[in-house]
C-alpha positions as CSV (number, residue, x, y, z in Angstrom):
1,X,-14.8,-1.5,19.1
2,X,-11.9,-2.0,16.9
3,X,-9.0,0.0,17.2
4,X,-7.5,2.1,14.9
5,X,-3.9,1.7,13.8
6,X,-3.6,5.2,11.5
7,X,-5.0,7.6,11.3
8,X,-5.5,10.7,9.4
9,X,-7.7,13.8,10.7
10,X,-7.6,17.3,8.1
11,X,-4.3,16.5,6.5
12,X,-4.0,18.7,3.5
13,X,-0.5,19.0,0.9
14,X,0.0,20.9,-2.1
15,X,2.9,20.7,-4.9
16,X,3.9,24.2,-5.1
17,X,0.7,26.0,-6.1
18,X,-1.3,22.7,-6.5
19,X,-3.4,22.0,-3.8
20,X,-3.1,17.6,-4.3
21,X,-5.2,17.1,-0.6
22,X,-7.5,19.5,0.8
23,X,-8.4,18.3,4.4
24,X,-8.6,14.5,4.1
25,X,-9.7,12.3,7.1
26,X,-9.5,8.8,7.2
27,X,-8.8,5.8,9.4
28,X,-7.2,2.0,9.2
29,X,-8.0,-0.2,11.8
30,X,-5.8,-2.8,12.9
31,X,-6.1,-5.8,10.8
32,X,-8.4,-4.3,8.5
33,X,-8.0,-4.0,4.4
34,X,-8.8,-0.5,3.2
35,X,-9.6,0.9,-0.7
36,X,-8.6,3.9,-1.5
37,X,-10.4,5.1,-4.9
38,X,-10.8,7.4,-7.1
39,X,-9.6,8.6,-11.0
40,X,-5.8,9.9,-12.0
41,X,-4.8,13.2,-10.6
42,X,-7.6,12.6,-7.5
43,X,-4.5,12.6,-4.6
44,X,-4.5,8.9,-3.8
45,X,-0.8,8.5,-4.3
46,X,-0.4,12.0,-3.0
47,X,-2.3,10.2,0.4
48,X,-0.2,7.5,0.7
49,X,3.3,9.4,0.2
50,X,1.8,11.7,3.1
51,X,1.9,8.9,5.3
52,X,5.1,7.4,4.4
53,X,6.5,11.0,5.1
54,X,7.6,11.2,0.8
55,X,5.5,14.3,0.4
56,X,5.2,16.8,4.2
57,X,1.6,17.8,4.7
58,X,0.7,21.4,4.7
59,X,-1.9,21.1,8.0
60,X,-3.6,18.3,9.4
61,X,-2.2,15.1,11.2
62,X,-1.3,11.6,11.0
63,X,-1.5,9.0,13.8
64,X,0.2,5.9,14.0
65,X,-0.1,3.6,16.6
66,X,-1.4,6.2,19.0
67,X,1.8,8.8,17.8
68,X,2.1,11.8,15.7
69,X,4.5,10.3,12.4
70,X,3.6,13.7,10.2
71,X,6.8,15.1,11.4
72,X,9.2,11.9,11.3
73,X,12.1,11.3,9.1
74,X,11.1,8.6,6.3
75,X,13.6,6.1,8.0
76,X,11.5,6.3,11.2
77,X,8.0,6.1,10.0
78,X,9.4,2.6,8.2
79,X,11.0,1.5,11.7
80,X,7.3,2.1,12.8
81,X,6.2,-0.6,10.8
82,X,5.1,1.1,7.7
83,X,6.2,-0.1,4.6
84,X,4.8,1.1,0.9
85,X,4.9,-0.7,-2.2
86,X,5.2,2.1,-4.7
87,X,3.2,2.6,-8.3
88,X,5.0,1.2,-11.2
89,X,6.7,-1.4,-9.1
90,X,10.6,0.9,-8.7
91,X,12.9,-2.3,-8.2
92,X,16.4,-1.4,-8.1
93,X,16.7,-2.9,-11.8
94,X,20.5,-3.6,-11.8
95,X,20.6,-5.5,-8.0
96,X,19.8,-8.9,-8.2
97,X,16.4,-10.2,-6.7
98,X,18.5,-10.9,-3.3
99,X,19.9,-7.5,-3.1
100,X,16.4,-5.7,-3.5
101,X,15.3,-8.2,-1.0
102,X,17.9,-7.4,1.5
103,X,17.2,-3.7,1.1
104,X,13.7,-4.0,2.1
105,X,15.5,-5.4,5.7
106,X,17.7,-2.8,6.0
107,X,16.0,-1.2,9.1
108,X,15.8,-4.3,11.1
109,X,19.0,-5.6,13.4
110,X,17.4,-9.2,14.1
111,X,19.0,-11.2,11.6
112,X,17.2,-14.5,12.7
113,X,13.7,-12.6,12.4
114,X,15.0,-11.8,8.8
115,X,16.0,-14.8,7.5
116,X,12.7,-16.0,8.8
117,X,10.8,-13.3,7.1
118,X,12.9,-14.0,3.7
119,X,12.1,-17.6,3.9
120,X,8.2,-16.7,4.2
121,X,8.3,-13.6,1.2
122,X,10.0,-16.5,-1.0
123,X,6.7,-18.7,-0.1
124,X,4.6,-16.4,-0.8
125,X,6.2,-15.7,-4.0
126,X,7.9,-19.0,-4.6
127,X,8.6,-17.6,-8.5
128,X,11.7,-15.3,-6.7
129,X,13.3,-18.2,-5.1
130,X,14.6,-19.2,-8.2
131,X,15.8,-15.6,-9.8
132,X,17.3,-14.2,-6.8
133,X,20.8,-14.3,-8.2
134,X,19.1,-12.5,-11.2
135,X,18.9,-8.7,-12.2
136,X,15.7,-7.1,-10.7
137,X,15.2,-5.7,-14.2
138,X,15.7,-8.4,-16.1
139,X,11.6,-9.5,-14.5
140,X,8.6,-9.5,-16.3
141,X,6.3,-6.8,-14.6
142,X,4.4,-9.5,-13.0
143,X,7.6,-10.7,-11.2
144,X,8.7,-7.4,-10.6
145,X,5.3,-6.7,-8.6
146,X,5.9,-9.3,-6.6
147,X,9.5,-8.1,-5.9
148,X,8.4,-5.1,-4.7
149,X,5.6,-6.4,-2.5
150,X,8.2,-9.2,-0.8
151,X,10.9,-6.2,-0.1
152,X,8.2,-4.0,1.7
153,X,7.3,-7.4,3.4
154,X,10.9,-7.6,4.6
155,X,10.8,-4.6,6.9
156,X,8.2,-6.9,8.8
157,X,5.5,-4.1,8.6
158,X,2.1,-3.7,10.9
159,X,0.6,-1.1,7.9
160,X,1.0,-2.0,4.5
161,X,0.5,0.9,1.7
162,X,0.1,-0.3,-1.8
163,X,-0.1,1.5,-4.9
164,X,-2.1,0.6,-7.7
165,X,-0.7,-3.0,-7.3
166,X,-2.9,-4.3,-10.5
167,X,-1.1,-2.1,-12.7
168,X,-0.1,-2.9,-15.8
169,X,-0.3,-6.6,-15.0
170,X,-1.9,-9.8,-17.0
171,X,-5.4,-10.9,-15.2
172,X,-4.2,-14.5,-13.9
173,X,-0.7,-12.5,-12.4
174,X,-3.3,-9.9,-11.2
175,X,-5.6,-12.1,-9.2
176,X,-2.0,-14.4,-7.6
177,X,-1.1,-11.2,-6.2
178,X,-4.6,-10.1,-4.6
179,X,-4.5,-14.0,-3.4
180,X,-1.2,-12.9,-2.3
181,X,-2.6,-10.1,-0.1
182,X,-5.4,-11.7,1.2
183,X,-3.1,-14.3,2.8
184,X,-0.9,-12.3,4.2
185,X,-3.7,-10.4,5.8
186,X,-5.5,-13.6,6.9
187,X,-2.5,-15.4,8.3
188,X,-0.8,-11.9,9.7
189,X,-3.4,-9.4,10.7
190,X,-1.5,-7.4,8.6
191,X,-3.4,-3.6,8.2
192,X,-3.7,-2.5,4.6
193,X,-4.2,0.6,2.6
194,X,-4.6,0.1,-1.2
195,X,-4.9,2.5,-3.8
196,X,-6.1,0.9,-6.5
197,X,-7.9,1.6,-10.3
198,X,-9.9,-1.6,-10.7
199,X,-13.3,-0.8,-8.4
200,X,-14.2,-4.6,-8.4
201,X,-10.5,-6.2,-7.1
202,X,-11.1,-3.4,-4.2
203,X,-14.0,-4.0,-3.6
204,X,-14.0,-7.6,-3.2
205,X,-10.6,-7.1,-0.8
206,X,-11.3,-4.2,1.5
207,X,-14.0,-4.1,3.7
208,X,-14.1,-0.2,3.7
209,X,-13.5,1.9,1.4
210,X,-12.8,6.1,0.8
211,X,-13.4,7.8,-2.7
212,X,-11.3,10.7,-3.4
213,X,-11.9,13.2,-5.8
214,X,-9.6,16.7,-6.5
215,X,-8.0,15.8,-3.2
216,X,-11.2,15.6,-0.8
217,X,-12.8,12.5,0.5
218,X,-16.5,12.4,-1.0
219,X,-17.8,8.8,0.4
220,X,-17.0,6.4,2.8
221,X,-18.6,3.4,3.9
222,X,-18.2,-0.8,4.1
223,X,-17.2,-1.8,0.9
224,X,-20.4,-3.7,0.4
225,X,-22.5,-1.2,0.8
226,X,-20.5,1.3,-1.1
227,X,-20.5,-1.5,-4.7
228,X,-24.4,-0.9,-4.4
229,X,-23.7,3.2,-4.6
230,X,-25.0,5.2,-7.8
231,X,-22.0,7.0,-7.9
232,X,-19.8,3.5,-7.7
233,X,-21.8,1.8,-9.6
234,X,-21.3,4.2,-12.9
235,X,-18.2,5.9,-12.2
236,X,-16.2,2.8,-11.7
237,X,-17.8,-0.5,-12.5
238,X,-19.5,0.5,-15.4
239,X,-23.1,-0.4,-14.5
């Protein structure tokens, strides 16, 4: 059986007087790609930033790795080996590409493992290797995805959290970084959680998949069987 590297059992959080999760379970297995879906306001960010330790939960718990993180300072939880690649991309627009880069490492203490990690983020996104002296800002958003993505890469993370990393982003740039992802999962048994709009580039990434709606997890299942769902099918690829 394969084992799990998070998980969450009844975690709830709230904003104030806005309930955002109301007892969600959910697991990640090591290795393994996971969807997270479901429309604006559903508490799929909200999920994520639970995990990184961004937003508390209320109740409920979080496992990683066989420990308890819901309690952890953010700093720790990334020393884990959890690293997030926010919504909206969030480079630090006036550092250069290097600098953002360099942040992403600014847990680690093995400077040999980082310049090797560096090396690899720049092939998998050989476009940086030639801005890095340039302002993160000065990116297109495609580039600036890919920023992001190679400085949560630089922490050397087990558990990947992405956030709607299609956003915003031309088709071809789109499908480079879900090639992008695929790799790195293929080549590092690197665990995944993505939050992500487009049904069909989950779908064809994860191979399970939790819908949320108003904060509560209404389906679960293997992607494959979930793209044959009713409820998918109509609510979110349009068929």
């Amino acid at each position: 059986m394969p084992e799990k590297l998070l998980t969450l059992s009844q975690v709830s959080a709230s904003y104030g007087r806005i309930q955002a999760l109301s007892g969600v379970s959910l697991a990640v297995e090591k290795g393994a790609i996971v969807a997270l879906l479901g429309a604006n306001g559903a508490g799929k960010t909200t999920t994520l930033n639970v995990i990184s330790r961004l937003v508390p939960a209320t109740s409920g718990q979080v496992m990683y790795d066989g420990r308890a993180i819901e309690r952890r300072p953010c700093h720790a939880v990334v020393r884990a080996g959890i690293a997030q690649v926010p919504e909206g991309r969030e480079v630090f627009r006036d550092m250069s590409v290097r600098e953002n880069l360099d942040l992403g490492a600014h847990v680690r203490r093995d400077r040999a493992g980082v310049h090797r990690d560096l090396d690899q983020a720049l092939t998998y996104f050989p476009l940086l290797k030639e801005r890095l002296r340039q302002k993160a800002g000065t990116l297109s958003g495609g580039e600036q995805q890919m920023l992001a993505m190679a400085r949560a890469l630089m922490s050397r993370p087990r558990l990947l959290l992405c956030d709607e990393p299609s956003l915003g982003l031309a088709p071809l740039v789109v499908r480079g970084v879900f090639d992008v992802l695929r790799q790195i999962n293929a080549e590092d048994g690197m665990a995944m959680l993505i939050v992500e709009q487009n049904a069909e580039l989950a779908l064809d990434l994860a191979s399970q998949v939790y819908l949320l709606e108003v904060g509560e997890v209404v389906s679960s299942g293997a992607a494959e069987e979930l793209r044959h769902s009713d409820t998918i099918r109509r609510a979110y690829l349009g068929y």
